[in-house]
PDB file with SEQRES, HELIX, SHEET and CRYST1 records, atoms N, CA, C and O in Angstrom:
SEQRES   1 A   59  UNK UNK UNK UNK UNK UNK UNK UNK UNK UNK UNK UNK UNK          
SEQRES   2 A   59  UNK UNK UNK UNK UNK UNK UNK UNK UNK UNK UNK UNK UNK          
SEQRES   3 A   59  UNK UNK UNK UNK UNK UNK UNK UNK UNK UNK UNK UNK UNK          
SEQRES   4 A   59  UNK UNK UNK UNK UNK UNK UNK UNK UNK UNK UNK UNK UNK          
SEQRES   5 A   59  UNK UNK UNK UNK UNK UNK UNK                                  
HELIX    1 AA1 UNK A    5  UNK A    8  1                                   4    
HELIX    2 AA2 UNK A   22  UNK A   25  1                                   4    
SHEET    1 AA1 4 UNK A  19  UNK A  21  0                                        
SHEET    2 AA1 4 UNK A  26  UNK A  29 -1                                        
SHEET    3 AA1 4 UNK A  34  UNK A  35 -1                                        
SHEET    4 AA1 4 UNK A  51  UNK A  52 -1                                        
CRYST1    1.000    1.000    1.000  90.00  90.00  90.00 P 1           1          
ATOM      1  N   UNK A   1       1.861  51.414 -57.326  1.00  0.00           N  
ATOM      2  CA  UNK A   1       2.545  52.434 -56.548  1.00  0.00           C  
ATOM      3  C   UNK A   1       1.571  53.564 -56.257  1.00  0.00           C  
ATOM      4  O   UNK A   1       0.717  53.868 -57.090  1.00  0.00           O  
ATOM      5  N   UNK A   2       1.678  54.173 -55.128  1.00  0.00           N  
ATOM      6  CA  UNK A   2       0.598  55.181 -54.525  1.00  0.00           C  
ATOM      7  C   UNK A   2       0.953  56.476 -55.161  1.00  0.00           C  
ATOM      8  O   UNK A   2       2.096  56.921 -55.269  1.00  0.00           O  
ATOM      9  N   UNK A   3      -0.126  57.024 -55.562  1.00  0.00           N  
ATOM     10  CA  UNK A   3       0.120  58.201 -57.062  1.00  0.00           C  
ATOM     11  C   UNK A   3       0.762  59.391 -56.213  1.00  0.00           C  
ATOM     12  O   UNK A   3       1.401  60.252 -56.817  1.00  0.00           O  
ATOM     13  N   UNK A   4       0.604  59.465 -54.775  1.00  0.00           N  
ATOM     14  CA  UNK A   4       1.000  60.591 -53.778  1.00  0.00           C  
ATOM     15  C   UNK A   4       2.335  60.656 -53.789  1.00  0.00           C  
ATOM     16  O   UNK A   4       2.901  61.739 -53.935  1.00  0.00           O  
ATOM     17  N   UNK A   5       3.041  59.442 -53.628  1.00  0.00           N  
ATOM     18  CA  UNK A   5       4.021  59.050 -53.445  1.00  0.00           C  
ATOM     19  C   UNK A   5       5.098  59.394 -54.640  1.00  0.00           C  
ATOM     20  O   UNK A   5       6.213  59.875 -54.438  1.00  0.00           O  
ATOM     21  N   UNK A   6       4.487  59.014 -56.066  1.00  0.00           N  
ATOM     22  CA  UNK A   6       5.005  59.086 -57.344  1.00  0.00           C  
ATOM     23  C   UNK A   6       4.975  60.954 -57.520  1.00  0.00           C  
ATOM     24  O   UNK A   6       5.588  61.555 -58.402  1.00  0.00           O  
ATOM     25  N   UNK A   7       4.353  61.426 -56.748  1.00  0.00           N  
ATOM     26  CA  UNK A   7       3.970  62.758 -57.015  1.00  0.00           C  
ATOM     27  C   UNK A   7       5.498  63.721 -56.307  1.00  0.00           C  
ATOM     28  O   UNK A   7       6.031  64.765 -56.683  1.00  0.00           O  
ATOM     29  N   UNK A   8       5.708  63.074 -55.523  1.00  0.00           N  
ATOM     30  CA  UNK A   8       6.639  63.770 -54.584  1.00  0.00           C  
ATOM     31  C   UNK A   8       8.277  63.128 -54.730  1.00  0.00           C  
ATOM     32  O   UNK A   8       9.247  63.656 -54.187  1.00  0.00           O  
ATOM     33  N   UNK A   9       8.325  62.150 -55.399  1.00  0.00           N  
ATOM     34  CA  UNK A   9       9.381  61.189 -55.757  1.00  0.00           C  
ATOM     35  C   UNK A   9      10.263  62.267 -56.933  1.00  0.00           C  
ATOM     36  O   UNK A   9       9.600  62.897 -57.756  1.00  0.00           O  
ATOM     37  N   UNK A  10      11.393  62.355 -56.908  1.00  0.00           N  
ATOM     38  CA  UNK A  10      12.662  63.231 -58.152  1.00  0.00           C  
ATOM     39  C   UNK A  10      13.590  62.314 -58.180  1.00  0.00           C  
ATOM     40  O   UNK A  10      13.782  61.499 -57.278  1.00  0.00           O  
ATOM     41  N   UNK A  11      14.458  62.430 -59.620  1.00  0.00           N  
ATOM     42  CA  UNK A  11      15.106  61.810 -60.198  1.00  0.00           C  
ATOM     43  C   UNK A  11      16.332  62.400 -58.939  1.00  0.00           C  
ATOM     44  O   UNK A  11      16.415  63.537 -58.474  1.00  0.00           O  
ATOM     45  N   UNK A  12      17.195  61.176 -58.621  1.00  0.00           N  
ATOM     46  CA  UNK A  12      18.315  62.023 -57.434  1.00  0.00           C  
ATOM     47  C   UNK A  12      19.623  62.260 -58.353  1.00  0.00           C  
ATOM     48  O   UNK A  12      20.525  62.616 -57.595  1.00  0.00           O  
ATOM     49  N   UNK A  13      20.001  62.212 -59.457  1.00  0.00           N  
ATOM     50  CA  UNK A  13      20.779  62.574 -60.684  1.00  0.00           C  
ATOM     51  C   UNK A  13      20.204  63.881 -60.876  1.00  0.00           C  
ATOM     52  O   UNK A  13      21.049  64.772 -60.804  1.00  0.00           O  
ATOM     53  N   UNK A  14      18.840  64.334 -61.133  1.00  0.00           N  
ATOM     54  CA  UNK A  14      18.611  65.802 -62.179  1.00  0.00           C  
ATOM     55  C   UNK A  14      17.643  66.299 -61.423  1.00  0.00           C  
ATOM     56  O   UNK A  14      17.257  67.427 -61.730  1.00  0.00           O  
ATOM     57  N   UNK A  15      17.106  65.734 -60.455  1.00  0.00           N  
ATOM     58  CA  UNK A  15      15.699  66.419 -60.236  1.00  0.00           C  
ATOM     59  C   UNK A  15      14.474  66.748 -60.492  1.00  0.00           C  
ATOM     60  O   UNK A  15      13.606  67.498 -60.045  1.00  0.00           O  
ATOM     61  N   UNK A  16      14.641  65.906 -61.427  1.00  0.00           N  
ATOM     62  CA  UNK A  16      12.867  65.934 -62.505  1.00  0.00           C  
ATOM     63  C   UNK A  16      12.404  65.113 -61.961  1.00  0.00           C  
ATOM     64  O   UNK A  16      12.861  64.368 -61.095  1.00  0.00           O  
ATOM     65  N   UNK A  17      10.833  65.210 -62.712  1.00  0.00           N  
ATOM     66  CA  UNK A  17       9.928  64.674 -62.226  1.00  0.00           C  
ATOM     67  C   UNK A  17       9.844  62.898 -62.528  1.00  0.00           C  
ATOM     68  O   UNK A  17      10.403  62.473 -63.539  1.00  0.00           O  
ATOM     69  N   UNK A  18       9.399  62.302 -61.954  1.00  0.00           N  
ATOM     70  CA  UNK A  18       8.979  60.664 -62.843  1.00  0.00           C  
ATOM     71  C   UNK A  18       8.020  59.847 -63.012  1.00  0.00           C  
ATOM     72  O   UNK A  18       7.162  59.596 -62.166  1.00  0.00           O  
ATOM     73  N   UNK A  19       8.115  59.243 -64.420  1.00  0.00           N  
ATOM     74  CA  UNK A  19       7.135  58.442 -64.685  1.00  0.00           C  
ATOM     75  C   UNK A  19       7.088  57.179 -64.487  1.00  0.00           C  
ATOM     76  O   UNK A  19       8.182  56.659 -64.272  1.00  0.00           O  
ATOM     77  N   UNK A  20       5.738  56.168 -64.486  1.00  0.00           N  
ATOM     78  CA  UNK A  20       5.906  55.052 -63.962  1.00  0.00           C  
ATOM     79  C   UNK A  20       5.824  54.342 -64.928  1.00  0.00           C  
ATOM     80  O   UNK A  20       5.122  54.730 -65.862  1.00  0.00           O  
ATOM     81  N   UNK A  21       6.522  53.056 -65.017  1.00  0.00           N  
ATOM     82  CA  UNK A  21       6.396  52.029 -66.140  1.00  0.00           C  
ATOM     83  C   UNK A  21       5.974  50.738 -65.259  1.00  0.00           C  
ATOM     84  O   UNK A  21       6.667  49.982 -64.578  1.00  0.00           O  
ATOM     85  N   UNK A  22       4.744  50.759 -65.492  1.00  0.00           N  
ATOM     86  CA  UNK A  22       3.276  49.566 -64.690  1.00  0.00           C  
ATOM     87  C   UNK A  22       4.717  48.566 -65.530  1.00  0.00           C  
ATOM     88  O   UNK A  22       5.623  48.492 -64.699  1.00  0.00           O  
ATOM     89  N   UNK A  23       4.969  48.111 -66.361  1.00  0.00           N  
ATOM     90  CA  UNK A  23       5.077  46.773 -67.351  1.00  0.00           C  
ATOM     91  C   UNK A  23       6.470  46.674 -67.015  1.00  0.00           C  
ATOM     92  O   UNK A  23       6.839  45.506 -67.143  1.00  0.00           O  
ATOM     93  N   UNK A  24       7.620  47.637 -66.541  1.00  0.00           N  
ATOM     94  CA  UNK A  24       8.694  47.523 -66.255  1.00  0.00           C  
ATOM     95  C   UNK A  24       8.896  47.208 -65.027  1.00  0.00           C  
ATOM     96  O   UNK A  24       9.958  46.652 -64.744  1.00  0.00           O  
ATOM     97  N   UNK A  25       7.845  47.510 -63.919  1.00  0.00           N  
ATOM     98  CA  UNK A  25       7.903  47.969 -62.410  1.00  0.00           C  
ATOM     99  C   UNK A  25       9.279  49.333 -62.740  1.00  0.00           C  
ATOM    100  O   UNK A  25      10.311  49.327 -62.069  1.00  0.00           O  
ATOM    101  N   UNK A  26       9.138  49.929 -63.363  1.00  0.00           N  
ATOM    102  CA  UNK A  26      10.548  51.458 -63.140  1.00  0.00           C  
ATOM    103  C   UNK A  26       9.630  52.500 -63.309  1.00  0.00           C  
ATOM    104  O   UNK A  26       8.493  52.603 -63.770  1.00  0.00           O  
ATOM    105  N   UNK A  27      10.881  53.624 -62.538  1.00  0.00           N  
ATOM    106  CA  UNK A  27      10.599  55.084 -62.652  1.00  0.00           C  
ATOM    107  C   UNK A  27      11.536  55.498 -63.530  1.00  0.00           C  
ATOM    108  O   UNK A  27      12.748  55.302 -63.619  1.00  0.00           O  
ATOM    109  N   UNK A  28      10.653  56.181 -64.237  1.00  0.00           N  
ATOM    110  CA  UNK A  28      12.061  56.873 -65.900  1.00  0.00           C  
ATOM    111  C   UNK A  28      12.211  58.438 -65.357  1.00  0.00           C  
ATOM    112  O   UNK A  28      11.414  59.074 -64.668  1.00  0.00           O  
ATOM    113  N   UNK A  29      13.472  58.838 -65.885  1.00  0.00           N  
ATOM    114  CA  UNK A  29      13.825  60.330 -65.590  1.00  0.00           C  
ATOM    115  C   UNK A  29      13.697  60.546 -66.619  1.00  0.00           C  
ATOM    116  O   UNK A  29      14.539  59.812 -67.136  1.00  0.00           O  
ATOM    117  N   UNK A  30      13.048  61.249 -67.667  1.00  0.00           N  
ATOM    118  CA  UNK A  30      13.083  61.864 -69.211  1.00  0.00           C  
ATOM    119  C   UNK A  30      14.197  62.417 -68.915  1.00  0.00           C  
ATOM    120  O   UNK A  30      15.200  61.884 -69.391  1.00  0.00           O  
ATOM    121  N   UNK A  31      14.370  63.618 -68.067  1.00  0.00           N  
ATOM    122  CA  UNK A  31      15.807  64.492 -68.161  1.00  0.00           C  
ATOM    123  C   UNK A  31      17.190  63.533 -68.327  1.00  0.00           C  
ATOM    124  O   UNK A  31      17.843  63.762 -69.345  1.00  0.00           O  
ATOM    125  N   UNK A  32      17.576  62.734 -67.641  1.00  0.00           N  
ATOM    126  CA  UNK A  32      18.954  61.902 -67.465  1.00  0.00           C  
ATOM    127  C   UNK A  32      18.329  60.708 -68.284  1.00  0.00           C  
ATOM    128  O   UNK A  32      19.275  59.941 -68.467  1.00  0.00           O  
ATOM    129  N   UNK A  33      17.118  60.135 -68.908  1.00  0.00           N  
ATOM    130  CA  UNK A  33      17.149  59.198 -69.253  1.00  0.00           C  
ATOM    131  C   UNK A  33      17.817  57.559 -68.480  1.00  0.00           C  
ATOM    132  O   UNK A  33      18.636  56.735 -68.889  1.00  0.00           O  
ATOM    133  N   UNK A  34      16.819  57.674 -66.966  1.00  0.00           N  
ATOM    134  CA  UNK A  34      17.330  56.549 -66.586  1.00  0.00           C  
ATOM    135  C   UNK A  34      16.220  56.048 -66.086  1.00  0.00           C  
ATOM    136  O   UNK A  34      15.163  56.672 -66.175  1.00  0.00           O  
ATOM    137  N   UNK A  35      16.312  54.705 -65.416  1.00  0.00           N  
ATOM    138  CA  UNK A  35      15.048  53.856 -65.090  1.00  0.00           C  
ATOM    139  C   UNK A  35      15.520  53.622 -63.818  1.00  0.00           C  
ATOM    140  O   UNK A  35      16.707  53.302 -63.759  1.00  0.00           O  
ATOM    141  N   UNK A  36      14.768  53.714 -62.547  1.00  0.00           N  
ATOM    142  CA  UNK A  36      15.004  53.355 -61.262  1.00  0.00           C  
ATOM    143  C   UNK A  36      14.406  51.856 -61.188  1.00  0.00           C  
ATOM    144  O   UNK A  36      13.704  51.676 -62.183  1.00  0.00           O  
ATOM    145  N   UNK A  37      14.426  51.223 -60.723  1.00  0.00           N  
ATOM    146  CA  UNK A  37      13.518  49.824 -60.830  1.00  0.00           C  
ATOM    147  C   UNK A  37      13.019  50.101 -59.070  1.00  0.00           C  
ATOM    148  O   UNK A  37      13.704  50.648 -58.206  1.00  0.00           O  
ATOM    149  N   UNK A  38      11.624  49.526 -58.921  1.00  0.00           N  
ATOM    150  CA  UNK A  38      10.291  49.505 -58.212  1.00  0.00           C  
ATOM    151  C   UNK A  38      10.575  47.793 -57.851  1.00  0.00           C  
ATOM    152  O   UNK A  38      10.448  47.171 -58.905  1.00  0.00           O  
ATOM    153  N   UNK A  39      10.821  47.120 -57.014  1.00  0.00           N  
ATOM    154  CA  UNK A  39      11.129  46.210 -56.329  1.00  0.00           C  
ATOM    155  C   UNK A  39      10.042  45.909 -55.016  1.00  0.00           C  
ATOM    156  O   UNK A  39      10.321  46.420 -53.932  1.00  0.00           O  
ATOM    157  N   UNK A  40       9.121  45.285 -55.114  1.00  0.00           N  
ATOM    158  CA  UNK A  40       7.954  45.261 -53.838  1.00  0.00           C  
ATOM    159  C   UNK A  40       7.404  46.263 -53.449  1.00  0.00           C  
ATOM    160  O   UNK A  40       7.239  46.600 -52.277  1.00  0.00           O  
ATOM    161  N   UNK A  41       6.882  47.152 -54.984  1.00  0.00           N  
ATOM    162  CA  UNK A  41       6.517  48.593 -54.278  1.00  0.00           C  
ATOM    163  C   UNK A  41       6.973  49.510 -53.526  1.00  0.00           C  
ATOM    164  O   UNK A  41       6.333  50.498 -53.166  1.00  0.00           O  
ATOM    165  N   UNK A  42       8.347  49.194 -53.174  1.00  0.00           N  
ATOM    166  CA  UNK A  42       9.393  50.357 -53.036  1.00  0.00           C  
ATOM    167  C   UNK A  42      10.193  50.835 -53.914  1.00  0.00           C  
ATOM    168  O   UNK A  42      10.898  49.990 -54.464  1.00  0.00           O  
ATOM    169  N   UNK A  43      10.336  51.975 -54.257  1.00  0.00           N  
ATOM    170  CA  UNK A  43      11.416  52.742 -55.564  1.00  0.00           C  
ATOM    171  C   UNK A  43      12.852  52.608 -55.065  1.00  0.00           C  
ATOM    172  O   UNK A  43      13.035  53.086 -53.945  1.00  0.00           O  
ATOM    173  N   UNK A  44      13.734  52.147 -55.564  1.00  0.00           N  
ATOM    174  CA  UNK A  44      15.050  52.160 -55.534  1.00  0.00           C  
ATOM    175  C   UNK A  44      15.865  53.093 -56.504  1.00  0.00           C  
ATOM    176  O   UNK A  44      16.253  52.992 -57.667  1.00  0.00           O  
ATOM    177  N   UNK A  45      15.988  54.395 -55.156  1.00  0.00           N  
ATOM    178  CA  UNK A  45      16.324  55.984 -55.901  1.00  0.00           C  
ATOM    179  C   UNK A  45      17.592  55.844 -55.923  1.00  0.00           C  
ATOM    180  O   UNK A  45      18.202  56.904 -55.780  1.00  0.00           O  
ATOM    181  N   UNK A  46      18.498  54.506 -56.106  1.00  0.00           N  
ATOM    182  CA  UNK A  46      19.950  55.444 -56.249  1.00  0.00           C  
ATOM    183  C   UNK A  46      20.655  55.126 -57.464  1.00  0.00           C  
ATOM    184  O   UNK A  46      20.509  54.139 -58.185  1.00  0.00           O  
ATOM    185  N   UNK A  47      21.365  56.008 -57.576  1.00  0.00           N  
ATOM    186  CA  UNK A  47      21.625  55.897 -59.447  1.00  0.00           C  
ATOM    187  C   UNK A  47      22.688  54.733 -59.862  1.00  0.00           C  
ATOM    188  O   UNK A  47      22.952  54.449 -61.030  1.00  0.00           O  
ATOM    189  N   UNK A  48      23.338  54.014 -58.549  1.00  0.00           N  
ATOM    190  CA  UNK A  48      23.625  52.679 -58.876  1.00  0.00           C  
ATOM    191  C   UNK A  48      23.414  51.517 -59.239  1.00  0.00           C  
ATOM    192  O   UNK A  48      24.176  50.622 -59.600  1.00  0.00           O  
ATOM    193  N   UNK A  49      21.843  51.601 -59.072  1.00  0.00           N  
ATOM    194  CA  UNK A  49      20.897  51.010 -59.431  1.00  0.00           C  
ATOM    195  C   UNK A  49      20.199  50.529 -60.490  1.00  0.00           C  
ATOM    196  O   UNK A  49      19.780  49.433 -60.862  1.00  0.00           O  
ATOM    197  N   UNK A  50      20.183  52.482 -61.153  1.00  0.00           N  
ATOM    198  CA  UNK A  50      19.634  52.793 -62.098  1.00  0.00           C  
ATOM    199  C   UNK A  50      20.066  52.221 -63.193  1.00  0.00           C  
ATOM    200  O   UNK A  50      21.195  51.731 -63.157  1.00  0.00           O  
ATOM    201  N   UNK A  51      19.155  52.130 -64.628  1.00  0.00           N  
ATOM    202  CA  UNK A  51      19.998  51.987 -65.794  1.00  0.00           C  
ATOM    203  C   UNK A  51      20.015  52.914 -67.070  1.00  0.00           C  
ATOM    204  O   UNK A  51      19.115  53.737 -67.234  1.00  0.00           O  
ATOM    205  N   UNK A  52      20.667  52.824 -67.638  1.00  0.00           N  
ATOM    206  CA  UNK A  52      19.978  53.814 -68.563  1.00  0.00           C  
ATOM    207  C   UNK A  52      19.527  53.067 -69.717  1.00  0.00           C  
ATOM    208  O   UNK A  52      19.543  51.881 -70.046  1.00  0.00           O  
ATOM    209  N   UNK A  53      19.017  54.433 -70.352  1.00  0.00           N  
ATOM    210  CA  UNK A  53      17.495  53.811 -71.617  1.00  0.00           C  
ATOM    211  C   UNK A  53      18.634  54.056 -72.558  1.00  0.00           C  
ATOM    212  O   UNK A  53      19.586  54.836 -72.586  1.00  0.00           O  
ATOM    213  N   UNK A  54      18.125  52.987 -73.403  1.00  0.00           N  
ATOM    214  CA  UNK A  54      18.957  52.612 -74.732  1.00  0.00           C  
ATOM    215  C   UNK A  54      18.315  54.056 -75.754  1.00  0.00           C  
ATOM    216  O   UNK A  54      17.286  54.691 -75.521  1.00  0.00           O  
ATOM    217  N   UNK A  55      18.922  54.193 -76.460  1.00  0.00           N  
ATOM    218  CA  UNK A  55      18.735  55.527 -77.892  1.00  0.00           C  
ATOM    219  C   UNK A  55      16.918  54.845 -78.292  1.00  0.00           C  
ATOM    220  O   UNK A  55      15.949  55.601 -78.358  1.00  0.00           O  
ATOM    221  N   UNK A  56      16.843  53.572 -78.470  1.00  0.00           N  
ATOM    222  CA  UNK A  56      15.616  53.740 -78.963  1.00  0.00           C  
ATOM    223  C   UNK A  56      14.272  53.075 -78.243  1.00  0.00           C  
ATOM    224  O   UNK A  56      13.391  52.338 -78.683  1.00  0.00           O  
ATOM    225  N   UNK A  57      14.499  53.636 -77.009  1.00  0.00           N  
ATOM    226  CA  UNK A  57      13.490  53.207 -76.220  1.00  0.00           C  
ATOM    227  C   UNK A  57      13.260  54.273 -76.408  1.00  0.00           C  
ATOM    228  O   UNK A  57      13.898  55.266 -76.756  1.00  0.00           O  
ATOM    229  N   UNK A  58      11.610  53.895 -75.987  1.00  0.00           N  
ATOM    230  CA  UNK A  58      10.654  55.318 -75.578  1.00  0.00           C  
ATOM    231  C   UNK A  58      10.154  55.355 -74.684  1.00  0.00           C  
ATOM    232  O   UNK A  58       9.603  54.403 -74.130  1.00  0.00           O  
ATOM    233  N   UNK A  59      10.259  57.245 -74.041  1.00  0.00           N  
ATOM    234  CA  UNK A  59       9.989  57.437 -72.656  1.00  0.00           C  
ATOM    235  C   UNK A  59       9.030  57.940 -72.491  1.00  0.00           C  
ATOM    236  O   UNK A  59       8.649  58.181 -71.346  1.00  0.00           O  
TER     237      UNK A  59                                                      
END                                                                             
């Protein structure tokens, strides 16, 4: 994913910033604790999508 892109990308639940998970293909929201999933190098921002992180995953 293009780091410009990841730079300008927000959680559409909270508005924070996100990180990328290379090994998941996802974008994590630390704030809401959710994972967008990255599907052919496009981010899929909608929170229907999303899932959330179990208590003992780490973000």
């Amino acid at each position: 994913m293009d780091k410009a892109l990841l730079e300008i990308l927000a959680c559409p639940a909270c508005k924070s910033s996100l990180q990328l998970n290379k090994d998941r293909q996802e974008l994590i929201c630390r704030g809401c604790r959710l994972a967008y999933p990255v599907r052919d190098d496009i981010p899929v921002m909608l929170t229907d999508e999303a899932r959330e992180l179990a208590a003992d995953e780490e973000v």
